[in-house]
Each structure stands twice: as structure tokens, then as C-alpha cells.
C-alpha angles and dihedrals in degrees: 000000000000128000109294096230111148123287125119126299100230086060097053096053098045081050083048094043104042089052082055093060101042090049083053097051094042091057087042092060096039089053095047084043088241078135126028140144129308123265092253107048081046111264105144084053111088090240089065095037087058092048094063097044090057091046080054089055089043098045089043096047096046092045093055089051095048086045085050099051091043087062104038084044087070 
């Protein structure tokens, strides 16, 4: 989470909880190949399109620990 430096708490954890869900949506979409690499760096190969299946596992697995120490943190 952020420094915790003053500010109200409703906005932190708007700020917490919005990083959450964009962390989730962006794995999601990784992992259904509504995002994937570029052409370039190989991303219509299979090879590409199972890498970033396998960054999407990675983004959405690390976001839900970090969500779960947060909150076991408190």
C-alpha cells in the first residue's frame, strides 16, 4: 500500500482498492487473450499468446496476495 502520510481514509482505500481492480482486469484480459504482445515481440505466435497467458496468471495471483496481506496486515 502507499505511505501512509495523512489524507483520509476513505480515499486511501478507494486509491487501494481501485489498483486492485485494475490489476485484476488487466490479468483477466492477459489470460482470455483480449491483450496480448505486440506483433513484434511475438505476440500472434503461440508461443507469445502463451506467454501472456502465463504474465496474466502471474499479475492476477500476485495481486490477490498482496490484496490478502493488505488486509491481514490491518
Amino acid at each position: 500500500m502507499a505511505k501512509q502520510t495523512g489524507g483520509s481514509v476513505v480515499v486511501k482505500f478507494l486509491a487501494w482498492f481501485t489498483g486492485i481492480v485494475v490489476s485484476l482486469a488487466v490479468g483477466m484480459g492477459l489470460i482470455n487473450g483480449i491483450l496480448t504482445l505486440p506483433a513484434w515481440l511475438g505476440g500472434l505466435t503461440n508461443a507469445g499468446l502463451w506467454i501472456s497467458m502465463a504474465v496474466g496468471w502471474v499479475v492476477v495471483l500476485t495481486t490477490l496476495v498482496g490484496a490478502a496481506m493488505a488486509i491481514l496486515k490491518r
